[in-house]
mmCIF file of the N, C-alpha and C atoms, coordinates in Angstrom:
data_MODEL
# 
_entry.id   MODEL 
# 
loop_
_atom_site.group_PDB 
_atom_site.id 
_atom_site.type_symbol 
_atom_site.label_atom_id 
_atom_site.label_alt_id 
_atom_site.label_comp_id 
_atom_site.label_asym_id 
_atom_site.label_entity_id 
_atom_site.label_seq_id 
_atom_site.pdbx_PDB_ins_code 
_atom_site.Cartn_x 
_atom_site.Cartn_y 
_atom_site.Cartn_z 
_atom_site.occupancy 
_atom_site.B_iso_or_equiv 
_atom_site.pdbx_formal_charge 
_atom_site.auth_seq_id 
_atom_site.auth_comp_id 
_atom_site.auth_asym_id 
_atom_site.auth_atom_id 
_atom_site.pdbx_PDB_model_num 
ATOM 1   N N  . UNK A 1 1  ? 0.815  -1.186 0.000  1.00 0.00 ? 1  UNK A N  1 
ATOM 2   C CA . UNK A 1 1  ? 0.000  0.000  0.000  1.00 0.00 ? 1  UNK A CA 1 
ATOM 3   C C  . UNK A 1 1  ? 0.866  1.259  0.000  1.00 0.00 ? 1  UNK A C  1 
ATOM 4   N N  . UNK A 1 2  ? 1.866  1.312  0.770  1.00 0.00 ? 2  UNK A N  1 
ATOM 5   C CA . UNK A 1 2  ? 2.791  2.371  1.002  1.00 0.00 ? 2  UNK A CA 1 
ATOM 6   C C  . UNK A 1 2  ? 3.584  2.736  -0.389 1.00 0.00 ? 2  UNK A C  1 
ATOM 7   N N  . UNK A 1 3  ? 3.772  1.719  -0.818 1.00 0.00 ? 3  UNK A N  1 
ATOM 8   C CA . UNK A 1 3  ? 4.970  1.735  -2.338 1.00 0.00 ? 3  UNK A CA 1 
ATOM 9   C C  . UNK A 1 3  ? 4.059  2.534  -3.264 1.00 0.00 ? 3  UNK A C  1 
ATOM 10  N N  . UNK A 1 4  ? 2.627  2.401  -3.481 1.00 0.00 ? 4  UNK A N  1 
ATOM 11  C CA . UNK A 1 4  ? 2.141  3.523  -4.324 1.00 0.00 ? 4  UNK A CA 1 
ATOM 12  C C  . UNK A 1 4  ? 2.406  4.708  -4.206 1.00 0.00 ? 4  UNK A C  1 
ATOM 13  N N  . UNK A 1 5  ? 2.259  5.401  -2.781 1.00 0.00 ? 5  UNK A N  1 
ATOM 14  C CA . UNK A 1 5  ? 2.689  6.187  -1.906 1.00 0.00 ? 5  UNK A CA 1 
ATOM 15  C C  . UNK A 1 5  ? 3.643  7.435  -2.725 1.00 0.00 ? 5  UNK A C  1 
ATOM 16  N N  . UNK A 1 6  ? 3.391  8.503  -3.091 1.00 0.00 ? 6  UNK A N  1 
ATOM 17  C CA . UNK A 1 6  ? 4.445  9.335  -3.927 1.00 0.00 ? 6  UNK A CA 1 
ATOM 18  C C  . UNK A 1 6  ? 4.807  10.546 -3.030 1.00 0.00 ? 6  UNK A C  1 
ATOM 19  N N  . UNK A 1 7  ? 5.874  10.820 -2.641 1.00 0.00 ? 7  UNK A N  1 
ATOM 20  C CA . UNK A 1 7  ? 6.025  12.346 -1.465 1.00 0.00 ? 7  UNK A CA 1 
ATOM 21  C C  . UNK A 1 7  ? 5.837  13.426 -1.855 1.00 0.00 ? 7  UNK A C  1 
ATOM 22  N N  . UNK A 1 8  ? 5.232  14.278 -0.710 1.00 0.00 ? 8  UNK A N  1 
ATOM 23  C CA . UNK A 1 8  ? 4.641  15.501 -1.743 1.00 0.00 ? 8  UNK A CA 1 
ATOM 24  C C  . UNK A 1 8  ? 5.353  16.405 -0.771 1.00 0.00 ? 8  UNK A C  1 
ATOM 25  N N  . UNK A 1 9  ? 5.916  17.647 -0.875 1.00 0.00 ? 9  UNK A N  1 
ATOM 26  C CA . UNK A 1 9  ? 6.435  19.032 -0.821 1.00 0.00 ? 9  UNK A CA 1 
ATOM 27  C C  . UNK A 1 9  ? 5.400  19.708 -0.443 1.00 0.00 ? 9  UNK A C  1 
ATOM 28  N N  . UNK A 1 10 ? 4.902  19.980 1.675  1.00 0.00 ? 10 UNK A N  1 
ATOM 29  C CA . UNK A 1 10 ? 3.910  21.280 1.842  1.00 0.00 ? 10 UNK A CA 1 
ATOM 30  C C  . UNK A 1 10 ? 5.448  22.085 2.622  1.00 0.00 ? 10 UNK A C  1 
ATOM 31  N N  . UNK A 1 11 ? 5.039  23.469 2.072  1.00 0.00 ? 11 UNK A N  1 
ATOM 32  C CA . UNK A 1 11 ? 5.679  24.345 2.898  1.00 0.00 ? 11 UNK A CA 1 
ATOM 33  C C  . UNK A 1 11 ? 4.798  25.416 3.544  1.00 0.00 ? 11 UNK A C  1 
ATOM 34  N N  . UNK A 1 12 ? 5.070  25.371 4.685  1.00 0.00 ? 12 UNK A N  1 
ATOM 35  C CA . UNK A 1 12 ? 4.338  26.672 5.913  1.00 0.00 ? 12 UNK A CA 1 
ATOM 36  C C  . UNK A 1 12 ? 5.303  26.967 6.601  1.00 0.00 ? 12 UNK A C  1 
ATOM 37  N N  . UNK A 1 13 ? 4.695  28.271 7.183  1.00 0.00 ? 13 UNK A N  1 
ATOM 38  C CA . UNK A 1 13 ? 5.465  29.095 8.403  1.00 0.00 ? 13 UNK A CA 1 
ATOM 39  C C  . UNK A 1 13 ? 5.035  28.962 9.595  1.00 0.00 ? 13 UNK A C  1 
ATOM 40  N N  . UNK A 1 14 ? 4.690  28.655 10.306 1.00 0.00 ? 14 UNK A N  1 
ATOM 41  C CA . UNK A 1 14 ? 4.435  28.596 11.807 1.00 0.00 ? 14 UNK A CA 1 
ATOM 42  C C  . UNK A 1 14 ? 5.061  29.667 12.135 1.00 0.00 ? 14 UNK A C  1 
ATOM 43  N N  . UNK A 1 15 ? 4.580  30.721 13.235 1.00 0.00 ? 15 UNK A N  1 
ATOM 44  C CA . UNK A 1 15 ? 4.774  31.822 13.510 1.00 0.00 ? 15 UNK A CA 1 
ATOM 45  C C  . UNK A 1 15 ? 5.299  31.604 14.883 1.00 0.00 ? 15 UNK A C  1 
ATOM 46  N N  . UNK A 1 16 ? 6.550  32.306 15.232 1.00 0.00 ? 16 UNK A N  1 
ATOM 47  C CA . UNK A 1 16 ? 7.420  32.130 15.947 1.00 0.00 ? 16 UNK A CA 1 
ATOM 48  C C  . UNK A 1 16 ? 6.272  32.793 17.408 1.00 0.00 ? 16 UNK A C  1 
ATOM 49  N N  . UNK A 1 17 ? 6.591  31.573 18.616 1.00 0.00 ? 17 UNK A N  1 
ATOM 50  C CA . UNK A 1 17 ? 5.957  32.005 19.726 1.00 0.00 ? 17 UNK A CA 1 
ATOM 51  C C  . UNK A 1 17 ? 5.862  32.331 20.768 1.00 0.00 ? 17 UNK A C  1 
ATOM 52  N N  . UNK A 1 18 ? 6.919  33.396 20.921 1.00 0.00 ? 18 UNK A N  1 
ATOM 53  C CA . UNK A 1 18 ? 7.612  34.240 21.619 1.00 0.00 ? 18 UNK A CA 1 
ATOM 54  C C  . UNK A 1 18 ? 6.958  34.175 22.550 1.00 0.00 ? 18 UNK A C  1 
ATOM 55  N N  . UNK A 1 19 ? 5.825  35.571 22.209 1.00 0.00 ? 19 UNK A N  1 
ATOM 56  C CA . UNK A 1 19 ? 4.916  36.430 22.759 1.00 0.00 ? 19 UNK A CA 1 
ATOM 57  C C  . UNK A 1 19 ? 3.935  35.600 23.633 1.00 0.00 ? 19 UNK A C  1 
ATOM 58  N N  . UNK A 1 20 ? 3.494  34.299 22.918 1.00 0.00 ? 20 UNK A N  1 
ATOM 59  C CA . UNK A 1 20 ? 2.654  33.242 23.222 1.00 0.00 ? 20 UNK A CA 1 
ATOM 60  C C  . UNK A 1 20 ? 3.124  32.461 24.601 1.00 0.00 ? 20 UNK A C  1 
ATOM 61  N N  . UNK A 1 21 ? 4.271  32.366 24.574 1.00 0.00 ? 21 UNK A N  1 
ATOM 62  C CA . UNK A 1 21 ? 5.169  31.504 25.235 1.00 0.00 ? 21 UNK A CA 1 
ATOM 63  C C  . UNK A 1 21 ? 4.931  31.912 26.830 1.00 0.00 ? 21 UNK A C  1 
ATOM 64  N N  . UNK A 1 22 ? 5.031  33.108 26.727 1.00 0.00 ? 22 UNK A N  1 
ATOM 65  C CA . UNK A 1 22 ? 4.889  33.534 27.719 1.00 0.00 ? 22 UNK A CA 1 
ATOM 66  C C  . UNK A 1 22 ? 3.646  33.930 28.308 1.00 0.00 ? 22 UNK A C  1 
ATOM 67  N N  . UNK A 1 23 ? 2.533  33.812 27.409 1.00 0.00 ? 23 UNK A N  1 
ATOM 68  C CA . UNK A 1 23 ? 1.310  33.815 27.951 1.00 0.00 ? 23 UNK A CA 1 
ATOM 69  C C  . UNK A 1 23 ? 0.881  32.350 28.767 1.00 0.00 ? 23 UNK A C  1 
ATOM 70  N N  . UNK A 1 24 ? 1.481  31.839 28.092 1.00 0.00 ? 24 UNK A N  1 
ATOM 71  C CA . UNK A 1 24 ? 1.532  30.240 28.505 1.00 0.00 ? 24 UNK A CA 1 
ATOM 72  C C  . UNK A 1 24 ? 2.025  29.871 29.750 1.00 0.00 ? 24 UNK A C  1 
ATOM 73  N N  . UNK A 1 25 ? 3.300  30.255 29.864 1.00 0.00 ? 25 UNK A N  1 
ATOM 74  C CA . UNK A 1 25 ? 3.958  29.837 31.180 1.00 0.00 ? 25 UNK A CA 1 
ATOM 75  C C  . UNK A 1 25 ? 3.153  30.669 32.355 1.00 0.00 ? 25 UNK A C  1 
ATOM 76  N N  . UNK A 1 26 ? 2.536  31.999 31.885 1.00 0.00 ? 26 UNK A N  1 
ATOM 77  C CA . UNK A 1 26 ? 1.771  32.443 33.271 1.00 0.00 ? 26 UNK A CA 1 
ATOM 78  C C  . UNK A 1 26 ? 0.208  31.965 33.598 1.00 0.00 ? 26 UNK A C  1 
ATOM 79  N N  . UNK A 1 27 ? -0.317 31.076 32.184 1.00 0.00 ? 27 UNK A N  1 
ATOM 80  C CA . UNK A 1 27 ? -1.411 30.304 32.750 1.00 0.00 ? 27 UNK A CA 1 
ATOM 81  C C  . UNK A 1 27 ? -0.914 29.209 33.738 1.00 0.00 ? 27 UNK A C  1 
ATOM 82  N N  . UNK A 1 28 ? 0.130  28.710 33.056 1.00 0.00 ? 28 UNK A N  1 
ATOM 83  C CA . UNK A 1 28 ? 0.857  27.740 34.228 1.00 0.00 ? 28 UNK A CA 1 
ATOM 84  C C  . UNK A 1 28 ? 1.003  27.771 35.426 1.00 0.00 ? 28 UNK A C  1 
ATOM 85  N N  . UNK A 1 29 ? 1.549  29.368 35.351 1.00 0.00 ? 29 UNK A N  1 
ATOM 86  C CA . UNK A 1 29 ? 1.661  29.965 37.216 1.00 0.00 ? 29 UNK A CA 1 
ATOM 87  C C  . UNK A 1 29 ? 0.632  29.469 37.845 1.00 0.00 ? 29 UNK A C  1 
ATOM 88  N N  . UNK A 1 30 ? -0.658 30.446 37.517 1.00 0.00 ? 30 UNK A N  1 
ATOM 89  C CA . UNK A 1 30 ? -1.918 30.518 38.250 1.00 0.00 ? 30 UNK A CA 1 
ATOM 90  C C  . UNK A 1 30 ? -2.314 29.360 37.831 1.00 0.00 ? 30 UNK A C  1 
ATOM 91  N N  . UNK A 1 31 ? -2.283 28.351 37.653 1.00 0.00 ? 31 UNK A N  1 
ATOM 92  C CA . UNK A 1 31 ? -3.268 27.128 37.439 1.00 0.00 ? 31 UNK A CA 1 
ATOM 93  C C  . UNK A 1 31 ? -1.967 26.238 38.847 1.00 0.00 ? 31 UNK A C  1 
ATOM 94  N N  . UNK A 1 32 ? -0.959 26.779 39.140 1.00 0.00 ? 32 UNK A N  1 
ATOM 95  C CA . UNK A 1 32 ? -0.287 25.895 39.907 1.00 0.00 ? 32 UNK A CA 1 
ATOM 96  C C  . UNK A 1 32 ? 0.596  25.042 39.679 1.00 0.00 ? 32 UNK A C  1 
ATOM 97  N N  . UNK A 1 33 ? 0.919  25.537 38.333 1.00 0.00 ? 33 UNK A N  1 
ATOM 98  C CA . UNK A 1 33 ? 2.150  24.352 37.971 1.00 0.00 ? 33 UNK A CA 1 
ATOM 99  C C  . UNK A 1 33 ? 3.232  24.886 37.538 1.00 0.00 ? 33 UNK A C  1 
ATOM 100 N N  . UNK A 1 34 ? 4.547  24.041 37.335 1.00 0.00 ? 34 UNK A N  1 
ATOM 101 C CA . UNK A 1 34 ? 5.506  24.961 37.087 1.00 0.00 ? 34 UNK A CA 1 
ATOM 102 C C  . UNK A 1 34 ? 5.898  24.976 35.389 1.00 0.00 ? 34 UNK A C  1 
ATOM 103 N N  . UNK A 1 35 ? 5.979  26.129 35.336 1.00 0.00 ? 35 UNK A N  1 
ATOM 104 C CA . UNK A 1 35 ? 6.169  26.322 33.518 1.00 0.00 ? 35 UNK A CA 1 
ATOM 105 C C  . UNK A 1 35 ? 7.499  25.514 32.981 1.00 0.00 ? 35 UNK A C  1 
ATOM 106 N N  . UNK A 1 36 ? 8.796  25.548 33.673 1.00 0.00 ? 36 UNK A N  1 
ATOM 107 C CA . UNK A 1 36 ? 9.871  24.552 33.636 1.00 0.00 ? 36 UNK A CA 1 
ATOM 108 C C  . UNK A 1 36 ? 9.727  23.206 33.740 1.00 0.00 ? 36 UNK A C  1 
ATOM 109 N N  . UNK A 1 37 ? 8.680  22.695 34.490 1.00 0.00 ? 37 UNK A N  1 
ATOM 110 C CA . UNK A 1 37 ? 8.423  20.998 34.546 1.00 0.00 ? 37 UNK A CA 1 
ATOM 111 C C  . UNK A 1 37 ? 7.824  21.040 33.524 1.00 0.00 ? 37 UNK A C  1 
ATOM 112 N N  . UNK A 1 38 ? 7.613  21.482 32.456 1.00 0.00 ? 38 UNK A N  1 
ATOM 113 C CA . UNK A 1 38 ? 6.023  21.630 31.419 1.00 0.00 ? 38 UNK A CA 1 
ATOM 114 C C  . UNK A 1 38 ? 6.263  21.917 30.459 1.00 0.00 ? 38 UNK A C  1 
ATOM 115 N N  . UNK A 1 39 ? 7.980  22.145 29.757 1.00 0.00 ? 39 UNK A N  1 
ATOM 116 C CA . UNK A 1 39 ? 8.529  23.137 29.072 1.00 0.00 ? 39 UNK A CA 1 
ATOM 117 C C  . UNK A 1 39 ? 7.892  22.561 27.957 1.00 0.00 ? 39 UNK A C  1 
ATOM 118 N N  . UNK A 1 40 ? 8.336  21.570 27.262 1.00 0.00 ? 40 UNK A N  1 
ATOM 119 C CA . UNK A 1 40 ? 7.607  21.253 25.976 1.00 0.00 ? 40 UNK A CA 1 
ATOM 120 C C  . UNK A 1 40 ? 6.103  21.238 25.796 1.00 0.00 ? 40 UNK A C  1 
ATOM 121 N N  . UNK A 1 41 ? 5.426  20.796 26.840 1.00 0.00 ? 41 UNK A N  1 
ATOM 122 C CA . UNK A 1 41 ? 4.199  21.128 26.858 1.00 0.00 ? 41 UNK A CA 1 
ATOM 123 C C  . UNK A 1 41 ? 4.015  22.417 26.358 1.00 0.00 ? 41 UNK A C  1 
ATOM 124 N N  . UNK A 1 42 ? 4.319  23.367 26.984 1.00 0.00 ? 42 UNK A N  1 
ATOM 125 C CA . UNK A 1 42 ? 4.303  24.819 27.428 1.00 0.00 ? 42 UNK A CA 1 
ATOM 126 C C  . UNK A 1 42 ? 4.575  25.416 25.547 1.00 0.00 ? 42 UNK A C  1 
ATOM 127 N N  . UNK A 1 43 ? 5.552  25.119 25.215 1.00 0.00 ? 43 UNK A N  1 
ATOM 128 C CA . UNK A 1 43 ? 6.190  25.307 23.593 1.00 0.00 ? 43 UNK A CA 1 
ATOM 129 C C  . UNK A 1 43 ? 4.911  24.728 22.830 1.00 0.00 ? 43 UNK A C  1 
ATOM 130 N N  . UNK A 1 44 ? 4.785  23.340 22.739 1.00 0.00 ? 44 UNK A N  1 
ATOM 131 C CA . UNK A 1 44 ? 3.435  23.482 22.073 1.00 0.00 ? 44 UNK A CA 1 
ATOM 132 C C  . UNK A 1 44 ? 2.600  23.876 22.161 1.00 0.00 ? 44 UNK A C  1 
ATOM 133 N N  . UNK A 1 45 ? 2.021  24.203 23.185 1.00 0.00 ? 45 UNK A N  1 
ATOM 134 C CA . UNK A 1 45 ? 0.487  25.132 23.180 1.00 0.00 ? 45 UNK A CA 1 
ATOM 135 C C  . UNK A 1 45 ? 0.926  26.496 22.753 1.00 0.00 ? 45 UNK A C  1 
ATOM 136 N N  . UNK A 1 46 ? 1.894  26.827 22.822 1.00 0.00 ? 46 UNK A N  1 
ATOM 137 C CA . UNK A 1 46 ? 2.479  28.395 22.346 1.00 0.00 ? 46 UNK A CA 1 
ATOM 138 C C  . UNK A 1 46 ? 2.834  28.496 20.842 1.00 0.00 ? 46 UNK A C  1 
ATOM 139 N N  . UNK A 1 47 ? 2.769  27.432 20.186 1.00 0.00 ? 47 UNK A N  1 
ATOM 140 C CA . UNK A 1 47 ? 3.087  27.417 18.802 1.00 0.00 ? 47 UNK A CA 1 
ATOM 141 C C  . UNK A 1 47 ? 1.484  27.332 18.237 1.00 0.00 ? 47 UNK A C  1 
ATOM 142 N N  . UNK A 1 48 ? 0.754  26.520 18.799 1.00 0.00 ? 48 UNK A N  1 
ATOM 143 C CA . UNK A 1 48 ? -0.967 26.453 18.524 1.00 0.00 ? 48 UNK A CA 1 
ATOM 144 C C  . UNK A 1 48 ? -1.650 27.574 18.810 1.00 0.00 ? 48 UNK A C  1 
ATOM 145 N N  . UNK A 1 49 ? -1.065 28.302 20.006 1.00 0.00 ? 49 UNK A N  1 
ATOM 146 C CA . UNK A 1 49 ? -1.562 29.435 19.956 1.00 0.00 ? 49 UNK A CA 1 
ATOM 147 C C  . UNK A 1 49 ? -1.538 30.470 18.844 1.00 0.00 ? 49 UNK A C  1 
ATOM 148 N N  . UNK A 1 50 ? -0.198 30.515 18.839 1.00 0.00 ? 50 UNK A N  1 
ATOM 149 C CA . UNK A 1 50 ? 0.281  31.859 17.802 1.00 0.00 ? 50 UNK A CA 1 
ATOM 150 C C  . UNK A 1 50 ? 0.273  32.154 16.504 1.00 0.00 ? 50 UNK A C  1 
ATOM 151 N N  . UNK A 1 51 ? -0.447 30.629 16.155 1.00 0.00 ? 51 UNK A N  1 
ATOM 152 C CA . UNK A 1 51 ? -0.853 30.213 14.780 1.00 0.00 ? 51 UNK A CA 1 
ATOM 153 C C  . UNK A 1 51 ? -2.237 29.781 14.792 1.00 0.00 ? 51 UNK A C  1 
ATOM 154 N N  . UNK A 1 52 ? -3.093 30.248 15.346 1.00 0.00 ? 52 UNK A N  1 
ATOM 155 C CA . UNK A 1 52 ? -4.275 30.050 15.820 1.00 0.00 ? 52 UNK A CA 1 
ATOM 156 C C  . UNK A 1 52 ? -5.389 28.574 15.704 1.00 0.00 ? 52 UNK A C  1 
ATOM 157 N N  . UNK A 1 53 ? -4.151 27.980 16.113 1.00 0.00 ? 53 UNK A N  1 
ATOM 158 C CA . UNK A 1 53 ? -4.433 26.568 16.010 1.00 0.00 ? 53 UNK A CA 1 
ATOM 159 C C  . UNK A 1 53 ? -4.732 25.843 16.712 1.00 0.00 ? 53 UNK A C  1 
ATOM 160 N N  . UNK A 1 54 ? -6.271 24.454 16.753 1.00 0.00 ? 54 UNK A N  1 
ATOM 161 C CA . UNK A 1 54 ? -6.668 23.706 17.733 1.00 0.00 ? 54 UNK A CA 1 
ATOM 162 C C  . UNK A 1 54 ? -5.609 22.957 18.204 1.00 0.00 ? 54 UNK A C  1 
ATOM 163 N N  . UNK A 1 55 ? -5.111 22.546 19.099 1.00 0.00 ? 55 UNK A N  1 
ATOM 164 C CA . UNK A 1 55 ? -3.952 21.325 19.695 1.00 0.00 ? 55 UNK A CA 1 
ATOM 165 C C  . UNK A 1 55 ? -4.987 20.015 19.799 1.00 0.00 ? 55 UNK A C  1 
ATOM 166 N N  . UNK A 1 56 ? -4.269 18.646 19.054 1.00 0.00 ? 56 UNK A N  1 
ATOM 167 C CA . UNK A 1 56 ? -4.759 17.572 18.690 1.00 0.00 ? 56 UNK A CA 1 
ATOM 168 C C  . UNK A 1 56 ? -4.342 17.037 20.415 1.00 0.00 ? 56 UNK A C  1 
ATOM 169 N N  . UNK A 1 57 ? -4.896 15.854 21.192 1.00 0.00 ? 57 UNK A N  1 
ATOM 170 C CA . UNK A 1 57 ? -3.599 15.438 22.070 1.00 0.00 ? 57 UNK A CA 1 
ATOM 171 C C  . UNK A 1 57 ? -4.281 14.500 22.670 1.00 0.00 ? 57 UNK A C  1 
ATOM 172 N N  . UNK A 1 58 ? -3.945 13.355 22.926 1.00 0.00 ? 58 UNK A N  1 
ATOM 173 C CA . UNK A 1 58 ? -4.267 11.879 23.672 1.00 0.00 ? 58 UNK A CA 1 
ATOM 174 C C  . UNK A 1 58 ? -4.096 12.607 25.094 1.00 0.00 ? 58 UNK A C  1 
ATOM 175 N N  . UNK A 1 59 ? -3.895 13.444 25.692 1.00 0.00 ? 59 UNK A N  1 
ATOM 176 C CA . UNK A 1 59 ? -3.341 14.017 26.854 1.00 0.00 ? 59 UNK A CA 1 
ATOM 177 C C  . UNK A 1 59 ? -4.264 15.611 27.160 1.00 0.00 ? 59 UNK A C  1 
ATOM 178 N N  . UNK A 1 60 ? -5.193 15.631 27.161 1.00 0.00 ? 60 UNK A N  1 
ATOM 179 C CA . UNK A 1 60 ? -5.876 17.063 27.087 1.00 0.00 ? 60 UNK A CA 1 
ATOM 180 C C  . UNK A 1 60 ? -5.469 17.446 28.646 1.00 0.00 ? 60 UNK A C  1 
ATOM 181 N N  . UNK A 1 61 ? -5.824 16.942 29.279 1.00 0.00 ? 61 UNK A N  1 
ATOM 182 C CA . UNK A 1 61 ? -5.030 17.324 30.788 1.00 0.00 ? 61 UNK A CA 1 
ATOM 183 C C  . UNK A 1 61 ? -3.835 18.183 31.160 1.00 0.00 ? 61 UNK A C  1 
ATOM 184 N N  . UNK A 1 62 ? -2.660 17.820 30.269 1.00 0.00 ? 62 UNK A N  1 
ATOM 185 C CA . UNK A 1 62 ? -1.435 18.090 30.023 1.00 0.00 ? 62 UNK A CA 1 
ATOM 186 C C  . UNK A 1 62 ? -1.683 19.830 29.580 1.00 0.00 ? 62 UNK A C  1 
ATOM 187 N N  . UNK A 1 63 ? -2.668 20.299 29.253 1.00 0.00 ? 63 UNK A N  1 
ATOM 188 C CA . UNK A 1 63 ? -2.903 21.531 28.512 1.00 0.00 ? 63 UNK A CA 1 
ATOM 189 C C  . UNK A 1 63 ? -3.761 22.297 28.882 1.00 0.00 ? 63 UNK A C  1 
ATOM 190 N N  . UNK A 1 64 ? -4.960 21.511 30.021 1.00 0.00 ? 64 UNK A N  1 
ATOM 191 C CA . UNK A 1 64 ? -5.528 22.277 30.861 1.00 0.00 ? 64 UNK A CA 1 
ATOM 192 C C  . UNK A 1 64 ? -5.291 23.346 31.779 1.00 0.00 ? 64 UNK A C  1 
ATOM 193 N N  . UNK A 1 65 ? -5.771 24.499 31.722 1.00 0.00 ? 65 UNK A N  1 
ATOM 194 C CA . UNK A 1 65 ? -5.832 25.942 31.930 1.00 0.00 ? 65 UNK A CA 1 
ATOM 195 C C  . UNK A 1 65 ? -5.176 26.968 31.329 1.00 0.00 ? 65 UNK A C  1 
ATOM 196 N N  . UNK A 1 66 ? -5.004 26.550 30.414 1.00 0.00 ? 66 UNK A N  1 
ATOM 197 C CA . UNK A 1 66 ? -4.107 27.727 29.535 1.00 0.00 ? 66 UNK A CA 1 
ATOM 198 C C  . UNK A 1 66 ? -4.991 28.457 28.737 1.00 0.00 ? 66 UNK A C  1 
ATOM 199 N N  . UNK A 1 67 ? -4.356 29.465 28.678 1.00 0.00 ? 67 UNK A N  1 
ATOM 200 C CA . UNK A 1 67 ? -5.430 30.602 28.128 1.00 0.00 ? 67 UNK A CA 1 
ATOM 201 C C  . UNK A 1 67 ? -5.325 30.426 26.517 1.00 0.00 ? 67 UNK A C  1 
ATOM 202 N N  . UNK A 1 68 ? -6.429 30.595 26.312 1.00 0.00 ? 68 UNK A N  1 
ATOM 203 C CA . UNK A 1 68 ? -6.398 30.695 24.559 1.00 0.00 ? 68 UNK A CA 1 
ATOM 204 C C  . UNK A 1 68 ? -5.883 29.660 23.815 1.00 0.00 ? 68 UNK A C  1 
ATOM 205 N N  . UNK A 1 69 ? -6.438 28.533 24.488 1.00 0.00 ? 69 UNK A N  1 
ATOM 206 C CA . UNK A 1 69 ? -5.715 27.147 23.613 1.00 0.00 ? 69 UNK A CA 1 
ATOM 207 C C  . UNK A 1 69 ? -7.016 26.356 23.562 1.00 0.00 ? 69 UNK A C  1 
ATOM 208 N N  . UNK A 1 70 ? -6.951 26.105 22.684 1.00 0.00 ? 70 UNK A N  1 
ATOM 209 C CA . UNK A 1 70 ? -8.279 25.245 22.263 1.00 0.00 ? 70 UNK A CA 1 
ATOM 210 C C  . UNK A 1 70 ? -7.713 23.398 21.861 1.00 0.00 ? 70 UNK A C  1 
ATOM 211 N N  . UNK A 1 71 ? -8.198 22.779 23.449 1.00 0.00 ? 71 UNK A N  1 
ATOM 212 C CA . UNK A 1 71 ? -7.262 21.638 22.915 1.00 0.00 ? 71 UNK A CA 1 
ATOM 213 C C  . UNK A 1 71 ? -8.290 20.294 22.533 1.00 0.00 ? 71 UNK A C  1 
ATOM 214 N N  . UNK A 1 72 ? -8.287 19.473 21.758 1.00 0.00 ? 72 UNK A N  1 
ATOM 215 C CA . UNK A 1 72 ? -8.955 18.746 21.152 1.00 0.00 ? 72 UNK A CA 1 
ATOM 216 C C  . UNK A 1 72 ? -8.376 17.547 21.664 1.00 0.00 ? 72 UNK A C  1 
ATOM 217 N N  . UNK A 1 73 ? -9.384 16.643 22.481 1.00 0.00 ? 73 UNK A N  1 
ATOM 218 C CA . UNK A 1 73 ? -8.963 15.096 22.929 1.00 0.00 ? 73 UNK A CA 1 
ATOM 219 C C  . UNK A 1 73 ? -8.961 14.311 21.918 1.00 0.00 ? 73 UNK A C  1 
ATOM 220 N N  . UNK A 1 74 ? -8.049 13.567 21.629 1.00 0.00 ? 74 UNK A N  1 
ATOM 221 C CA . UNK A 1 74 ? -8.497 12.483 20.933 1.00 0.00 ? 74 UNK A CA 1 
ATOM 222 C C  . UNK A 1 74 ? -7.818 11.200 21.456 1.00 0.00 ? 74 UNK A C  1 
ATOM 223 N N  . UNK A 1 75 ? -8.295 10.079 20.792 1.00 0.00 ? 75 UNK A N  1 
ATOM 224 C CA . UNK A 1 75 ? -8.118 8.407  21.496 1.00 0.00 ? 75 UNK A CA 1 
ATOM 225 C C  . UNK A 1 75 ? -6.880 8.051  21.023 1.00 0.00 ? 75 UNK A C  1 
ATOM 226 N N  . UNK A 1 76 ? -5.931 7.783  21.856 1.00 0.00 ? 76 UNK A N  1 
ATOM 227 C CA . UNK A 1 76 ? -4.739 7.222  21.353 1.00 0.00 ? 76 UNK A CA 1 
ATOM 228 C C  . UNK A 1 76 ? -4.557 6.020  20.267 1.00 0.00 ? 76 UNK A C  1 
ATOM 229 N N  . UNK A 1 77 ? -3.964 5.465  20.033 1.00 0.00 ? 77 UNK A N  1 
ATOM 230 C CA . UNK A 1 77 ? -3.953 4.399  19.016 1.00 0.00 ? 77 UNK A CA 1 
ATOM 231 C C  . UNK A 1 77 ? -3.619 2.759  20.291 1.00 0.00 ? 77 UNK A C  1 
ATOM 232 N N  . UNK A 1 78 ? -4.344 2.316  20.222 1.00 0.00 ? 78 UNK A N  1 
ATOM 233 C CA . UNK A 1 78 ? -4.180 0.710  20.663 1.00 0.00 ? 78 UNK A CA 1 
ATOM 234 C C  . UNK A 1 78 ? -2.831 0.668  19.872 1.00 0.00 ? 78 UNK A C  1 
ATOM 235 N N  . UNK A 1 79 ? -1.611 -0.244 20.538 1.00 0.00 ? 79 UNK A N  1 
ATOM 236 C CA . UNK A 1 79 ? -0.706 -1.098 20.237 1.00 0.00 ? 79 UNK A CA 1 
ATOM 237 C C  . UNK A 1 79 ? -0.402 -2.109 19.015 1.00 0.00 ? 79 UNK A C  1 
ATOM 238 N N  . UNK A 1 80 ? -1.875 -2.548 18.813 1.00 0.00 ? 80 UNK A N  1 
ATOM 239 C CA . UNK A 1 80 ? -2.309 -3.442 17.162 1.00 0.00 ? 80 UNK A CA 1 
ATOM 240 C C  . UNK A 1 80 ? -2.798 -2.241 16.502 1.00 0.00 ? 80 UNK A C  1 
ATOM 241 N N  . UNK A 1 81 ? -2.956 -1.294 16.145 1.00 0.00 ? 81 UNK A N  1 
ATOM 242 C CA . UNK A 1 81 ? -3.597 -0.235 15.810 1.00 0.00 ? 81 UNK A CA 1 
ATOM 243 C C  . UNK A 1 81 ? -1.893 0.350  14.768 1.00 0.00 ? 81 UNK A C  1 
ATOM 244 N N  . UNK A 1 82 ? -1.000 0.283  15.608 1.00 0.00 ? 82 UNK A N  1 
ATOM 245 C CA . UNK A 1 82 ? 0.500  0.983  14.786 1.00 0.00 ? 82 UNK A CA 1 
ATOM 246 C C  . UNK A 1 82 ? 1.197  0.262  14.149 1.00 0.00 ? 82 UNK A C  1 
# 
């Protein structure tokens, strides 16, 4: 199935998320957690943010209370599933 498969060339910008970043780490504050234990967390919701983008995530928890992030649960993949 894959060998039909032909690669295709998308190019985008994702908008650098400075500004975001830091909106992020201070939802972190006030929700009680620390923005350094969270860092990658913290980077992705700041890149979804700043590109005004839903966050996909088997983990919606992980992203709870942050301002201006719109995060979308979805079901991980079962083990026979990959």
């Amino acid at each position: 199935m894959f060998s039909k498969l032909r690669p295709i060339s998308i190019h985008f910008r994702l908008m650098l998320p400075r500004r975001a970043f830091g909106g992020v780490a201070a939802s972190l504050r006030r929700s009680g957690r620390k923005p350094a234990a969270r860092a990658y967390d913290a980077l992705i919701a700041a890149i979804a943010i700043a590109n005004d983008l839903p966050l996909y995530t088997s983990n919606p928890s992980d992203f709870a209370g942050i301002d201006g992030l719109t995060a979308v649960p979805v079901l991980a993949p079962s083990p026979d599933e990959l």
